[in-house]
C-alpha positions as a Python dict, from the first residue, in 0.01 Angstrom:
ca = {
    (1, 'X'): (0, 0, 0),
    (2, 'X'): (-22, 213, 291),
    (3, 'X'): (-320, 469, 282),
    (4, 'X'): (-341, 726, 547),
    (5, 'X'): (-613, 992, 555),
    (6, 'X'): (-700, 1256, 854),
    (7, 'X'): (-1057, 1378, 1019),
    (8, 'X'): (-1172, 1569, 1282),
    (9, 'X'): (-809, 1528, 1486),
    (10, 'X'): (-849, 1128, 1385),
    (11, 'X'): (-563, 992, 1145),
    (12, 'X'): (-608, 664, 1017),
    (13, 'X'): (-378, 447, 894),
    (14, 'X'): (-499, 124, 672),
    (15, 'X'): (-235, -171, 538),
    (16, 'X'): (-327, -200, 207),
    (17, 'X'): (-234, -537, 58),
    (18, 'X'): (-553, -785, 68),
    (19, 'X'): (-417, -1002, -231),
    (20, 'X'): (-125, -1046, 7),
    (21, 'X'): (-250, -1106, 365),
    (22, 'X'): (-174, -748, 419),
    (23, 'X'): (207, -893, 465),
    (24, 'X'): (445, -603, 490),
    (25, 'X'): (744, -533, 297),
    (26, 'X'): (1055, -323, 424),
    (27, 'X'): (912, -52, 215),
    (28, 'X'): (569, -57, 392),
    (29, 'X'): (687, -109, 722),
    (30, 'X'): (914, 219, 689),
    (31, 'X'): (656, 431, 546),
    (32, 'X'): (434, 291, 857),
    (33, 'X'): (740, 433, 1045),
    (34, 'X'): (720, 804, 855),
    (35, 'X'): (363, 828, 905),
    (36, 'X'): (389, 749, 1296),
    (37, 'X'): (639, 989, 1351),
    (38, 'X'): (430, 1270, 1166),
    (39, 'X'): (128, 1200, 1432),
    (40, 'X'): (264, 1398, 1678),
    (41, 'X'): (31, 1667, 1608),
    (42, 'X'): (-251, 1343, 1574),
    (43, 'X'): (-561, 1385, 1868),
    (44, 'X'): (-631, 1002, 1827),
    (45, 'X'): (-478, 733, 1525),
    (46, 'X'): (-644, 407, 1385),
    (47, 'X'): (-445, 152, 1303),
    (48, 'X'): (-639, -124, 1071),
    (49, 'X'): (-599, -307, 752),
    (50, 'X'): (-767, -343, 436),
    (51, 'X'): (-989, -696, 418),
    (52, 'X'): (-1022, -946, 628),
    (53, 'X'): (-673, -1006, 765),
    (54, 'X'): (-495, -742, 950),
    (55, 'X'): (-139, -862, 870),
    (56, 'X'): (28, -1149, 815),
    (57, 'X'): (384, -981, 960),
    (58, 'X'): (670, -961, 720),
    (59, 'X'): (654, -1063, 367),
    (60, 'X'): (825, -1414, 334),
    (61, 'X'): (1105, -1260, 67),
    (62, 'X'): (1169, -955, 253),
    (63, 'X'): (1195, -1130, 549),
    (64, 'X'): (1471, -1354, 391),
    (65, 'X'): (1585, -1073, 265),
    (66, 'X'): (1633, -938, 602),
    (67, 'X'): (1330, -768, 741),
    (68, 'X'): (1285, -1007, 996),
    (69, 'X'): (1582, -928, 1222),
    (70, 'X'): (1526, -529, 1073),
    (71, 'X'): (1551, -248, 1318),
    (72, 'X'): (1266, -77, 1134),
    (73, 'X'): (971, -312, 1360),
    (74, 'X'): (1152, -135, 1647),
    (75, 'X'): (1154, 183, 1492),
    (76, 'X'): (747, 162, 1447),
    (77, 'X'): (632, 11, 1732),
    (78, 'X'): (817, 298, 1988),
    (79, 'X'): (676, 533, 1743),
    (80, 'X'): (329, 430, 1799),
    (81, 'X'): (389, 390, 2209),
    (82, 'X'): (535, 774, 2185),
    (83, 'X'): (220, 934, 2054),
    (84, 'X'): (55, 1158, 2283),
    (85, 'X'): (-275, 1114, 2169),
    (86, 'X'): (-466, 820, 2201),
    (87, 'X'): (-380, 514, 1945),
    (88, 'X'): (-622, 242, 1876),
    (89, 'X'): (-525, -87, 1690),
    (90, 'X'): (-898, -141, 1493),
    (91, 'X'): (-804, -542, 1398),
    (92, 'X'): (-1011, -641, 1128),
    (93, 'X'): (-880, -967, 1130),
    (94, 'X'): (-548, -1237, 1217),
    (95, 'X'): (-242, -1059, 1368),
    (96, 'X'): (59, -1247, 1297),
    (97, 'X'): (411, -1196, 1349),
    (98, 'X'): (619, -905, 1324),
    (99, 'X'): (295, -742, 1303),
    (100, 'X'): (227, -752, 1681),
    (101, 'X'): (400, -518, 1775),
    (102, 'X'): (257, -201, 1638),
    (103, 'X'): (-56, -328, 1752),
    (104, 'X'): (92, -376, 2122),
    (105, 'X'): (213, -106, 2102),
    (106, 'X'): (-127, 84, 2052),
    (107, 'X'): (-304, 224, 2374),
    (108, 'X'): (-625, -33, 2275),
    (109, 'X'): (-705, -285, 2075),
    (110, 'X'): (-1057, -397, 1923),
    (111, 'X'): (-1064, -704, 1702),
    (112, 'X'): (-1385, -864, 1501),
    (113, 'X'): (-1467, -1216, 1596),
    (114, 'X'): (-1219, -1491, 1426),
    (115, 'X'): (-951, -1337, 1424),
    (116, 'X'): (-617, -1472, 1542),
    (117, 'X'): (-357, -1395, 1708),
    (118, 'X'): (12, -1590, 1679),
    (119, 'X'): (402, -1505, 1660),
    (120, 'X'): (574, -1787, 1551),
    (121, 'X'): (922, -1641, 1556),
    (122, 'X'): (1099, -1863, 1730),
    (123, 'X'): (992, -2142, 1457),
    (124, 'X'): (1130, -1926, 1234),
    (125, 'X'): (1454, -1895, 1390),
    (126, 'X'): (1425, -1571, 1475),
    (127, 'X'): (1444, -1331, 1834),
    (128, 'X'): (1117, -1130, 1885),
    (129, 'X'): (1196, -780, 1833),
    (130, 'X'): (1304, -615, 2220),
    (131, 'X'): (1005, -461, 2313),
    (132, 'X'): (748, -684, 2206),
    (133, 'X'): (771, -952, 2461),
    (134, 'X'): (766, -693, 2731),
    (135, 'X'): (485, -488, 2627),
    (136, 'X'): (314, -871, 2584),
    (137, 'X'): (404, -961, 2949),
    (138, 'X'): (227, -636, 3076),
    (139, 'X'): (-57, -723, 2925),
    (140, 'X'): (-127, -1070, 2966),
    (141, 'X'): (135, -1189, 3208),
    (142, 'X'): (499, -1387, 3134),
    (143, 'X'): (286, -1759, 3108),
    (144, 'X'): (37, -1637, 2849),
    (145, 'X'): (395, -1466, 2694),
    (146, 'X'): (536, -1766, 2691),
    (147, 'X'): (260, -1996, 2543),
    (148, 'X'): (220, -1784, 2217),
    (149, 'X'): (597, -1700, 2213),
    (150, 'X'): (757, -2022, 2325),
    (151, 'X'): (439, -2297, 2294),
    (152, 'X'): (340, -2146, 1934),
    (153, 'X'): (-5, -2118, 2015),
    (154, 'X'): (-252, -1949, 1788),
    (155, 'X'): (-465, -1765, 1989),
    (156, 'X'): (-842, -1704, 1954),
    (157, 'X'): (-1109, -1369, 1946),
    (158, 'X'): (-1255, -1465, 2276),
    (159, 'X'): (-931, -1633, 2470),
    (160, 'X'): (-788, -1319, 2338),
    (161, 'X'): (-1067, -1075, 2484),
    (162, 'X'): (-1039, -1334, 2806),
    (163, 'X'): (-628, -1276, 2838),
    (164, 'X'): (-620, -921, 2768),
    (165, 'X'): (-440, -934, 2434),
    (166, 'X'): (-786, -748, 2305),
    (167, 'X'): (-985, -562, 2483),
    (168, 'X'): (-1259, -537, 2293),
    (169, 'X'): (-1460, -752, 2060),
    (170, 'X'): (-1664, -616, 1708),
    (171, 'X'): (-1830, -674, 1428),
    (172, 'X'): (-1667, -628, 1129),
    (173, 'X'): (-1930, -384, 1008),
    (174, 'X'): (-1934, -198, 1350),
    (175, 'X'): (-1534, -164, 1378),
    (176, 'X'): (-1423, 98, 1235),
    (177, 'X'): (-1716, 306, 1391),
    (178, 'X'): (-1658, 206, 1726),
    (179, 'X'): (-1295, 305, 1764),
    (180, 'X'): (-1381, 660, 1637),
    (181, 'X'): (-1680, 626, 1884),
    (182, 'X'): (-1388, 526, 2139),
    (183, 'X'): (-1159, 869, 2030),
    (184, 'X'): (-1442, 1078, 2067),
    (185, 'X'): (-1357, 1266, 2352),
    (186, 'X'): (-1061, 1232, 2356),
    (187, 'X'): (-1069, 1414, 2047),
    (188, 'X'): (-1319, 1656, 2208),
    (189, 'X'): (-1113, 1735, 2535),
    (190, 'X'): (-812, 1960, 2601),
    (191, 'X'): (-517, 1812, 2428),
    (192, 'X'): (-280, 1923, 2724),
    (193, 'X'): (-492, 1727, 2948),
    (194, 'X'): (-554, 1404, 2761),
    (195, 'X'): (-180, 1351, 2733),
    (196, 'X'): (-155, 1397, 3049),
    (197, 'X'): (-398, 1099, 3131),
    (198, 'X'): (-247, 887, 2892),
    (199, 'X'): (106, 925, 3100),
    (200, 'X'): (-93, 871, 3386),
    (201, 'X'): (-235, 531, 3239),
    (202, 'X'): (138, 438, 3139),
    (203, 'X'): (320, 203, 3379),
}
């Protein structure tokens, strides 16, 4: 349910579950966690899902089961931040939950017009996991945190593009295209020195 396949220096990594919203399972969220942490040697990574929502966030019986308060979301998303090359979340649809945080974590994020964005955790009963809120702060400030976190909101493609939370919009036939278009030279340039611009970049 997780396919991963490499090109030119490019790994991409695809959440396989359309039948099921693409909603991960402890399972799929560790493998995600295996894969990151093999990307060291990775130019540039993809993140996207198979389609037309990205990922619904945990699976409703693993996350009674216990995946929503599991360290693994942790685990993933400061996997993804660590990479030294660059890391592009390709969203080919609605982000929700537990799911945000790999793609905050991800150096950019491109989404196709419709999706949404929401993380209702705290309906749920449930703490974000530590890093998310921060990494959501830095991009779009502690109100706009607050509304999705705290008001519930379910955030649109172009209030989206307009916060920050995406920074750029595509069509879903265009997508995947246009984030290797976006590691091309990265891909292309001395690795030594695009790591170094990417600590640069990093507050």
């Amino acid at each position: 349910m997780i396919r991963q396949s490499q090109e030119n220096g490019i790994w991409t990594v695809t959440i396989d579950r359309p039948e099921k919203a693409n909603a991960l399972t402890g399972d799929m969220v560790r493998e995600l966690c295996e894969i990151m942490e093999r990307a060291g040697d990775a130019r540039a990574v993809i993140l996207t899902g198979e389609g037309r929502i990205f990922s619904a966030g945990a699976d409703l019986d693993a996350a009674r089961a216990g995946l929503a308060v599991s360290d693994l979301w942790e685990r993933l998303s400061g996997a993804i931040a660590r990479l030294p090359g660059l890391t592009i979340a390709a969203l080919n649809g609605t982000l929700a939950g537990g799911a945000m945080g790999m793609a905050l974590a991800c150096d950019i994020r491109l989404a196709v017009p419709g999706a949404k964005f929401f993380y209702p955790v705290m309906k749920l009963g449930f703490l974000p996991q530590p890093s998310d809120p921060a990494r959501m702060v830095a991009l779009i400030g502690p109100a706009r945190t607050k509304l999705i976190l705290m008001g519930g909101q379910k955030i649109l493609t172009d209030e989206a593009l307009a916060f920050g939370l995406i920074d750029r919009v595509v069509e879903p036939d265009a997508l995947m295209e246009t984030a290797r278009m976006i590691c091309a030279d990265t891909v292309a340039a001395d690795p030594a020195i695009a790591t170094a611009i990417k600590e640069l970049c990093t507050p």
